[in-house]
C-alpha positions as CSV (number, residue, x, y, z in Angstrom):
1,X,0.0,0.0,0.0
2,X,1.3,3.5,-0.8
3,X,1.7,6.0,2.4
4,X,-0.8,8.5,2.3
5,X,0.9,11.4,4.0
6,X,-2.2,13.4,4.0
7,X,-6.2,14.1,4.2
8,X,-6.6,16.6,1.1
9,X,-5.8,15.8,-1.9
10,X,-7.0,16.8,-5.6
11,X,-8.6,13.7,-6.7
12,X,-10.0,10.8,-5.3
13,X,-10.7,7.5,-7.4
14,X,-12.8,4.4,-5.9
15,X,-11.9,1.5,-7.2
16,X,-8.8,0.1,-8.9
17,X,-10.3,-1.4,-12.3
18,X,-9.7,0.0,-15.6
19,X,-11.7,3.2,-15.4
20,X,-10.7,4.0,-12.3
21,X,-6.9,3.4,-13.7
22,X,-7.3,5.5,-16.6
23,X,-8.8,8.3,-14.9
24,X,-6.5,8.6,-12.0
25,X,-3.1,8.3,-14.8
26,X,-4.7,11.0,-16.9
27,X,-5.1,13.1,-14.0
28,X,-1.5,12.4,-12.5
29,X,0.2,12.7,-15.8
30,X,-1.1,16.2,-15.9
31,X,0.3,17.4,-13.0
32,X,-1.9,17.0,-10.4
33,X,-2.3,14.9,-7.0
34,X,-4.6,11.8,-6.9
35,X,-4.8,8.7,-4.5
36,X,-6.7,5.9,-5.9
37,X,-8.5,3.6,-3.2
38,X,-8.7,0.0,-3.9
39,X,-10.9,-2.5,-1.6
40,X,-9.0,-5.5,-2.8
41,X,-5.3,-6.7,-1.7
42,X,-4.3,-5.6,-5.6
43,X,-5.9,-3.5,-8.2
44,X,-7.0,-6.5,-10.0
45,X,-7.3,-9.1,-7.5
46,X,-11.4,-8.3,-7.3
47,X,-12.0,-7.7,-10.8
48,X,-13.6,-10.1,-13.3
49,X,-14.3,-9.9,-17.1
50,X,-14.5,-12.6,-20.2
51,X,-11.1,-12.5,-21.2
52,X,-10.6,-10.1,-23.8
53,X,-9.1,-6.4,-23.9
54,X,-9.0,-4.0,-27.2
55,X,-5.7,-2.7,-28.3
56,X,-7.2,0.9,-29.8
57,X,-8.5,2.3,-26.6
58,X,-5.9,0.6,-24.2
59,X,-3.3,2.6,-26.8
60,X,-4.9,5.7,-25.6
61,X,-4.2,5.0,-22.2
62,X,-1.1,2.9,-22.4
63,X,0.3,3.5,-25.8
64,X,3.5,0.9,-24.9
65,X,1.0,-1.7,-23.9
66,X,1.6,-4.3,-26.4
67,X,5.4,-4.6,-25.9
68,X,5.3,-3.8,-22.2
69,X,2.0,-5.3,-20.7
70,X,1.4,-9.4,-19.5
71,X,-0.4,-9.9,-22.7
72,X,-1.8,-13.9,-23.1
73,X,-2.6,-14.2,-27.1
74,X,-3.6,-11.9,-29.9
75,X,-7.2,-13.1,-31.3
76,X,-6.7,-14.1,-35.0
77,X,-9.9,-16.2,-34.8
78,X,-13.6,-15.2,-33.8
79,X,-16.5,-18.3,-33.4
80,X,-19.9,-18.0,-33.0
81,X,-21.3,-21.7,-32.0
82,X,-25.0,-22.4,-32.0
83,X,-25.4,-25.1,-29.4
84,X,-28.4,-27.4,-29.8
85,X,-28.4,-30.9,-26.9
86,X,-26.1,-32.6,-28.4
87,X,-25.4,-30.7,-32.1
88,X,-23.8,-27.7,-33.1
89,X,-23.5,-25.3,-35.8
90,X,-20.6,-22.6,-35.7
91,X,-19.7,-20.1,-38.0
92,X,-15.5,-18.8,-37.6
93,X,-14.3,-15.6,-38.4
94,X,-10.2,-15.8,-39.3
95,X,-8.5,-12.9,-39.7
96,X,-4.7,-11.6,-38.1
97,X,-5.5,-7.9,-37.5
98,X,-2.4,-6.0,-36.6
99,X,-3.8,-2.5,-36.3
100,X,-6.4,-2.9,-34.4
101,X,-7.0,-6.3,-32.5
102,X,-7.8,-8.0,-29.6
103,X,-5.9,-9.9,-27.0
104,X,-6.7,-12.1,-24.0
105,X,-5.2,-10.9,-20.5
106,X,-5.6,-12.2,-16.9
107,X,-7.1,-9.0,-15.1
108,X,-4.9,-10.5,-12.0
109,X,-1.9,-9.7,-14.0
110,X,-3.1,-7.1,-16.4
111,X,-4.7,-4.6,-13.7
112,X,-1.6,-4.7,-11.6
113,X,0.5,-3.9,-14.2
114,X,-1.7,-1.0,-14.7
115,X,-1.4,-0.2,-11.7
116,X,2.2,-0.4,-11.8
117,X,2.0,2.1,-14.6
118,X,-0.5,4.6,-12.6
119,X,2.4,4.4,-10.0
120,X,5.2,5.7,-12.2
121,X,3.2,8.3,-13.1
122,X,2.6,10.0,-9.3
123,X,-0.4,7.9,-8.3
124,X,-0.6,6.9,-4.9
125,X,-2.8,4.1,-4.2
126,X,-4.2,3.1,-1.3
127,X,-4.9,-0.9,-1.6
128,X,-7.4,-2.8,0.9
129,X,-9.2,-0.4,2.1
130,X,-13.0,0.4,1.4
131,X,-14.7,3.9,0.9
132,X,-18.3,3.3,3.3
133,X,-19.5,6.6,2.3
134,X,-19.1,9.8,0.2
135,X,-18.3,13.2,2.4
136,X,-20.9,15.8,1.4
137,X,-21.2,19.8,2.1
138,X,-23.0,22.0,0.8
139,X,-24.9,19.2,-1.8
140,X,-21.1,19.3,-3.0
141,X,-19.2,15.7,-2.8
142,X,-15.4,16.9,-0.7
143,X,-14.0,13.5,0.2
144,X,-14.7,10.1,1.1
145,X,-15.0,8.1,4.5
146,X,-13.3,4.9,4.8
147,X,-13.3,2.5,7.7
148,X,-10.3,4.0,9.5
149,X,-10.2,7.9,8.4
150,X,-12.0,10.9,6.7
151,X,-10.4,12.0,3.0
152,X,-11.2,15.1,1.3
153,X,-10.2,16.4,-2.2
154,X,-11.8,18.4,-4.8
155,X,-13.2,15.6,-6.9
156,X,-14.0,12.0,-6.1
157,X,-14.3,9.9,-9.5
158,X,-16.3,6.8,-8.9
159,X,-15.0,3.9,-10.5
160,X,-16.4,1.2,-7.7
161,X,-18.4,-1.1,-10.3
162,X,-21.8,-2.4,-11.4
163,X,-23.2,-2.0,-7.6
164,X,-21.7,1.5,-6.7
165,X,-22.9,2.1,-3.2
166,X,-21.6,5.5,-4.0
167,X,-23.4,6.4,-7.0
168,X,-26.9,5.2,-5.0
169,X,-26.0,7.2,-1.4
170,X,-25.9,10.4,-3.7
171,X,-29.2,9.5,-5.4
172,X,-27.4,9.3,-9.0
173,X,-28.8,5.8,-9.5
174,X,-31.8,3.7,-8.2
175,X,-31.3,0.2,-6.8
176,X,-30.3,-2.4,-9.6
177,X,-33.4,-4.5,-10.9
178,X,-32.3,-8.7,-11.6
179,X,-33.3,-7.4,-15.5
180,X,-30.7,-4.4,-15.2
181,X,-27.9,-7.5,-14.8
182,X,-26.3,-10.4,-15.3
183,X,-24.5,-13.5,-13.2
184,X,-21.1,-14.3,-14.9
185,X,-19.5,-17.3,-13.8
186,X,-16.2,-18.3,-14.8
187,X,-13.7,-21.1,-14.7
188,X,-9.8,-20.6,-16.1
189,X,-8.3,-24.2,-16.9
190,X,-4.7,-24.9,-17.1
191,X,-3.8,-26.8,-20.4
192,X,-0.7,-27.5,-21.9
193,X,0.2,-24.2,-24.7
194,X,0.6,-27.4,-27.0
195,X,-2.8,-28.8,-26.8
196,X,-4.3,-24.9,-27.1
197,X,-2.5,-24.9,-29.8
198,X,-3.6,-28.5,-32.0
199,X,-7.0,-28.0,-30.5
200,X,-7.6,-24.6,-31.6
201,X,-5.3,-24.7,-34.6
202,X,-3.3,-21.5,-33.4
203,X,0.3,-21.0,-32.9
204,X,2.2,-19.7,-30.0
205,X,0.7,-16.2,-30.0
206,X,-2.5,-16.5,-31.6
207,X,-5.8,-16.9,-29.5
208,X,-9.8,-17.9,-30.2
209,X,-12.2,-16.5,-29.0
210,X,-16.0,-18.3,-28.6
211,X,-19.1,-16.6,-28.3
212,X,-21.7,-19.3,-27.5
213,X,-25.5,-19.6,-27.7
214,X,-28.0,-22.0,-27.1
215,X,-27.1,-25.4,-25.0
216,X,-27.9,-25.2,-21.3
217,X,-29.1,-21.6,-22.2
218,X,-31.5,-22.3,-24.5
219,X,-34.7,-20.4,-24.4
220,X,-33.7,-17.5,-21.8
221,X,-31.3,-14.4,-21.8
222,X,-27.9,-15.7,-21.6
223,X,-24.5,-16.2,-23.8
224,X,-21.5,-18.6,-23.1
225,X,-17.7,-17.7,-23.8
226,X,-14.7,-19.3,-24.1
227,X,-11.2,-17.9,-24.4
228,X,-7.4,-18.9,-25.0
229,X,-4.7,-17.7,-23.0
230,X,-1.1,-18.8,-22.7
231,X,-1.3,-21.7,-21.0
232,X,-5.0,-21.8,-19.7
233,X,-8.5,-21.5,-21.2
234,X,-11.1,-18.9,-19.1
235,X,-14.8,-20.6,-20.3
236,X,-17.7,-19.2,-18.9
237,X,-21.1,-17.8,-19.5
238,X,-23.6,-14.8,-18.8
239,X,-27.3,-15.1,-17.6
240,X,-29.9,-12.1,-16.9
241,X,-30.5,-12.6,-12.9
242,X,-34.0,-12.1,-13.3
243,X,-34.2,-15.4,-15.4
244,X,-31.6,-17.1,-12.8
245,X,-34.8,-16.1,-10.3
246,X,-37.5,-16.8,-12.3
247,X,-36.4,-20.6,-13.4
248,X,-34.6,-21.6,-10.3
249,X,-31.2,-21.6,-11.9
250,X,-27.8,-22.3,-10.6
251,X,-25.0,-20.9,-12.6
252,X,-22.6,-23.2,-11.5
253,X,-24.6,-25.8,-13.0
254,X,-25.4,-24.2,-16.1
255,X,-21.1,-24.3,-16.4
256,X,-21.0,-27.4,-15.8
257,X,-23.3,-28.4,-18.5
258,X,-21.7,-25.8,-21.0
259,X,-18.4,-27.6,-20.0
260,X,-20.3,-31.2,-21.1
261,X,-21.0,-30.3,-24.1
262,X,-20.0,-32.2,-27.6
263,X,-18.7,-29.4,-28.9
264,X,-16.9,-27.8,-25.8
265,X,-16.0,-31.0,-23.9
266,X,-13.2,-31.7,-26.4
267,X,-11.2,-28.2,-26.4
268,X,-10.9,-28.7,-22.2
269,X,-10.1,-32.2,-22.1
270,X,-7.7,-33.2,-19.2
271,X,-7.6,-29.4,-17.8
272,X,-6.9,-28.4,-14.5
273,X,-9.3,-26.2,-12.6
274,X,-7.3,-23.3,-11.4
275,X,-9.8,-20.7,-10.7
276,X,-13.4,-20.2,-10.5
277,X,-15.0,-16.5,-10.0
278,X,-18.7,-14.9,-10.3
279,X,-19.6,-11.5,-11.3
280,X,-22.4,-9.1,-12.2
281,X,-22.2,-7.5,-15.3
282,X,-24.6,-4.1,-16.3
283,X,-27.3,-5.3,-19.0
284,X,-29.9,-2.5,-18.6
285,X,-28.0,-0.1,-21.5
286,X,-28.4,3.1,-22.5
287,X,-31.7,3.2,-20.1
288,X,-30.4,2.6,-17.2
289,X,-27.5,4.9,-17.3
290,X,-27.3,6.9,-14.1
291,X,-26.5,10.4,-13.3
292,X,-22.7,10.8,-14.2
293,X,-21.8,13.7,-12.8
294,X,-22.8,16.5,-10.2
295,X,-21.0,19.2,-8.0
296,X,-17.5,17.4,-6.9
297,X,-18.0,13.8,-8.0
298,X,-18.4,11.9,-11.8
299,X,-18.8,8.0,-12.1
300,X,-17.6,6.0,-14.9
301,X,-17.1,2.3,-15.9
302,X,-19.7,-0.4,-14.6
303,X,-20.9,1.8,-12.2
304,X,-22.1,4.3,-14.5
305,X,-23.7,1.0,-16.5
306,X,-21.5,1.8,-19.5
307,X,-21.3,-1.8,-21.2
308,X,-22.3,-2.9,-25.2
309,X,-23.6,-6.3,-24.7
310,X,-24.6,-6.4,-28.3
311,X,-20.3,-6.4,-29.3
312,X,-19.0,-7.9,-25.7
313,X,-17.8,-4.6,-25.2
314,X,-17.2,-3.4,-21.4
315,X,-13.3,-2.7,-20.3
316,X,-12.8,-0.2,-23.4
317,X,-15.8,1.5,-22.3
318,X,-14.5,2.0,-19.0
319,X,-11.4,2.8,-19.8
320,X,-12.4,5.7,-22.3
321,X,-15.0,7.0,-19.7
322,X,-12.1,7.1,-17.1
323,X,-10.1,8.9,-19.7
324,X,-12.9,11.4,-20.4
325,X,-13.3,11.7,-16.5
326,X,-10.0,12.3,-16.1
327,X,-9.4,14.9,-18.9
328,X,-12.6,16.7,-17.6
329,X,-10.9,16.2,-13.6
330,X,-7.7,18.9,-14.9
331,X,-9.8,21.1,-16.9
332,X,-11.8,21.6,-13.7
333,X,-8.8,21.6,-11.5
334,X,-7.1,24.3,-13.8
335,X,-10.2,26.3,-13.4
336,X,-10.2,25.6,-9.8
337,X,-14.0,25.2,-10.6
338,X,-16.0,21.9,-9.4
339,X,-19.2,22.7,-9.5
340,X,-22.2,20.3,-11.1
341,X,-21.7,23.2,-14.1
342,X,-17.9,22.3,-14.9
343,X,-18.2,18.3,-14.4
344,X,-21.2,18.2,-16.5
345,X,-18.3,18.5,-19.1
346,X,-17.7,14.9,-18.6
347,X,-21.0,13.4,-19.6
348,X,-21.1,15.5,-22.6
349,X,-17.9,14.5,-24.1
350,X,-19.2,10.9,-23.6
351,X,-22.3,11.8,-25.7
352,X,-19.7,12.8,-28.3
353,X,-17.8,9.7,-28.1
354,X,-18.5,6.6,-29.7
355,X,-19.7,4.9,-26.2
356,X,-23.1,7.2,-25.8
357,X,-23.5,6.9,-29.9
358,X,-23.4,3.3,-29.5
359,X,-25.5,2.7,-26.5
360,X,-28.3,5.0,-27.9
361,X,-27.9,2.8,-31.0
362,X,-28.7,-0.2,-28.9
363,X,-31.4,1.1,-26.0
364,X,-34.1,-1.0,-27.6
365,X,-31.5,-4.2,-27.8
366,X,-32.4,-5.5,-23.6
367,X,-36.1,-4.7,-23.8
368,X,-36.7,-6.4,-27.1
369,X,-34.2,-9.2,-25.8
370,X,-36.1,-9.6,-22.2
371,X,-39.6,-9.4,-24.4
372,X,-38.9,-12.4,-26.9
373,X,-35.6,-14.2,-25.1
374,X,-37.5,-17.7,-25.6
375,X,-38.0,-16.9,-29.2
376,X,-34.7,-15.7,-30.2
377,X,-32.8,-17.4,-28.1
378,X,-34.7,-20.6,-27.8
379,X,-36.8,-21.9,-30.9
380,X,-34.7,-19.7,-33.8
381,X,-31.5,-21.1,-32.4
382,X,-32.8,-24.8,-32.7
383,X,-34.3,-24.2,-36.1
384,X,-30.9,-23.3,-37.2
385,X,-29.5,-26.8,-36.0
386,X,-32.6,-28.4,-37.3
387,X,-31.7,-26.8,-40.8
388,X,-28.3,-28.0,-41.3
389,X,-29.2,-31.3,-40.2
390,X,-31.5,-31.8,-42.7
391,X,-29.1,-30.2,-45.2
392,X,-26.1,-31.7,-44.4
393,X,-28.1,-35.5,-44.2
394,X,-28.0,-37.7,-47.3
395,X,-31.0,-40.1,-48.0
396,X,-33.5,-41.6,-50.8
397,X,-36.2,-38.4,-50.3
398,X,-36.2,-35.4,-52.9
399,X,-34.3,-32.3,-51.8
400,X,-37.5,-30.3,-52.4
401,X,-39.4,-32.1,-50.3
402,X,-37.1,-32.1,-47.3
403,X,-37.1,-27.9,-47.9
404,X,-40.9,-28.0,-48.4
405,X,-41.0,-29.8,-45.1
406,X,-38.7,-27.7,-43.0
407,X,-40.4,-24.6,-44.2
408,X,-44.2,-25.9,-43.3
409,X,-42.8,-27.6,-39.9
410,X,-41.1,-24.2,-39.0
411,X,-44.6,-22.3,-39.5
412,X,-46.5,-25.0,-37.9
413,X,-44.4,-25.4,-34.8
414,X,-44.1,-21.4,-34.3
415,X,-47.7,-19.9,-35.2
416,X,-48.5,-16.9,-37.4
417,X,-48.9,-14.3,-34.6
418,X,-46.1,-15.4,-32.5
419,X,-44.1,-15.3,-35.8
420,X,-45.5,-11.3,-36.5
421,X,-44.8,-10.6,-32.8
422,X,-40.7,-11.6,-33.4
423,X,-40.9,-10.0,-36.8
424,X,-42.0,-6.7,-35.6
425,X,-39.3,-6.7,-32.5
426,X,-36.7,-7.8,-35.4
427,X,-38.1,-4.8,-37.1
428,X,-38.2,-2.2,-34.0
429,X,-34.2,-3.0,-33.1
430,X,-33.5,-2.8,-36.5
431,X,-34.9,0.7,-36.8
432,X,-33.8,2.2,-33.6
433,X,-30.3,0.7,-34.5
434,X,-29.8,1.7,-38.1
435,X,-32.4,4.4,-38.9
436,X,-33.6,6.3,-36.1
């Protein structure tokens, strides 16, 4: 833990993920004093995600990353697999993109190093130890009280994740609805670099990624991942808590199952269990998006709900949002201004930004999702399996007929107003996504 030599400071960040990295390194790079607070025994050692970070906006933050960071594989191979009870169908996207790729990290590893980073550059951070509340005067946010002392500074940026105590003690954001979130579970499995790479056909370097529908998730609101790191593969899935309620689910069991299957079973044969986490992840959108700023304080990251589920798309969110905090931070310390005025800077540059355009692209993506989940993730997803079956099967009956078939049995088995009801909320996300 860094010494914290006094009680005032510029800026304080809660919580040591990747927004709260990237605002408090902006900030210090700038000149100016910050102390991030971290709960956890390590930036890092409390934070949980899919596997997968983005090189452009990490560059913005770190632009030495890729020589300098504990990076696993770069992603030269993108899967989407259909998983029916015992079939599959999976379509495979190849393609070695240099400029602007992906690669698979342990956030163990990876946040620390960032941490590291955000150390070099005049942060002081202040590890196990959790904020309880924000300090307020005046309706202005002026510091934070942990379990052993009062801090004040200027600005507190929260960066404290998806359930951001914070954010809800100020009023920003209401309590968190089962539909506004999802259960990730995840296991990483050792496995010999050698076997990643026959199984997935990779070398050294490369890494797959799987995005997986369908199997024990079949008919409700939830997607299954799978990635390649060095020496280990993190497989896990995602499933609305309100459905987890509703059906009497247990995650872990839903893994296990994933794990079981055909089409899965093979890739993590003979692995060794080295780690098994759980996490919530923000599903409500563009919707649920809290207040994100006001006099003294701005949130950003999972706690401002800032995560494309359409794209898998969370840690480059939060780390441009940091960035944007952070930016917006020295402006208002150069101005010696922190009123609700100056920080509402920071909300509008993220409705300039690409994260805002793309949320308000997809606000109609959860409801429609939540409305028709059996449909589109239950009885389209099987049709698909049911259509390559019959056109990959050789027999003694016409080709016509077989299609004839297929088309009457799809009708029959999903009537004519059921099938207007998924057109039409095919038709509304469409719309809101590319027209309106």
């Amino acid at each position: 833990m860094d010494e914290i030599k006094t009680n005032k400071t510029e800026v304080i960040v809660v919580g040591g993920g990747p927004a709260g990295i990237a605002s408090a390194i902006t900030i210090a790079r700038a000149g100016h004093e910050v102390i991030l607070i971290e709960r956890g025994n390590f930036a890092g050692s409390k934070n949980v995600f899919g596997g997968a970070i983005y090189a452009q906006p990490t560059r913005e933050i770190f632009p030495n990353f890729e020589q300098e960071a504990p990076i696993e594989r770069l992603n030269i191979e993108h899967k989407f697999a259909i998983l029916g009870k015992e079939d599959s169908t999976t379509i495979s996207y190849r393609h070695k993109d240099l400029e602007n790729p992906s690669y698979t990290v342990i956030r163990g590893k990876f946040d620390r190093w960032m941490a590291d980073e955000a150390r070099k550059a005049g942060v002081i951070i202040a590890e196990e130890t959790v904020v309880k509340e924000l300090l307020i005067k005046n309706e202005q946010v002026i510091g934070v009280k942990t379990e052993l002392e009062e801090y004040y500074s200027d600005i507190v940026i929260l960066a404290d994740g998806v359930n951001s105590l914070l954010a809800k003690q100020i009023g920003f954001r209401d309590k968190i609805e089962p539909q506004d979130v999802a259960l990730s579970v995840k296991e990483v499995i050792k496995l010999d670099k050698e076997k990643i790479n026959e199984r997935f056909n990779l070398t050294d370097e490369e890494g797959c990624v799987y995005e997986i529908f369908g199997g024990p998730m079949e008919g409700i609101l939830g997607l299954g991942f799978l990635y390649t790191n060095k020496e280990s593969i993190s497989i896990g899935l995602g499933v609305g808590l309100d459905a987890l309620c509703q059906k009497n689910l247990k995650p872990y069991e839903l893994l296990d199952s994933l794990k079981q299957h055909p089409t899965l079973s093979p890739l993590i044969k003979d692995g060794e269990l080295l780690e098994y986490s759980a996490h919530l992840i923000p599903e409500g959108g563009y919707k649920k998006i809290p207040t994100l700023s006001g006099a003294g304080v701005m949130i950003v990251g999972d706690a401002a709900m800032l995560v494309n589920n359409m794209h898998w798309e969370g840690t480059n969110l939060a780390m441009i949002s940091g960035k944007l905090a952070g930016e917006t931070a020295v402006t208002a310390l150069n101005k010696g201004d922190f009123s609700e005025k100056m920080l509402l800077k920071y909300p509008e540059a993220l409705e300039k930004s690409f994260i805002m355009k793309d949320l308000h692209a997809y606000r109609n993506l959860m409801d429609e999702a939540h409305n028709r989940s059996e449909s589109f993730m239950g009885y389209y997803l099987k049709e698909v399996n049911g259509f390559f079956n019959m056109f990959t099967t050789v027999d003694s009956i016409p080709k016509r007929q077989k299609f004839r078939k297929f088309i009457f049995d799809f009708i029959k088995k999903r009537n004519i107003i059921e099938l207007f009801k998924d057109a039409l909320s095919a038709f509304k996300l469409f719309w809101s996504i590319l027209i309106k």
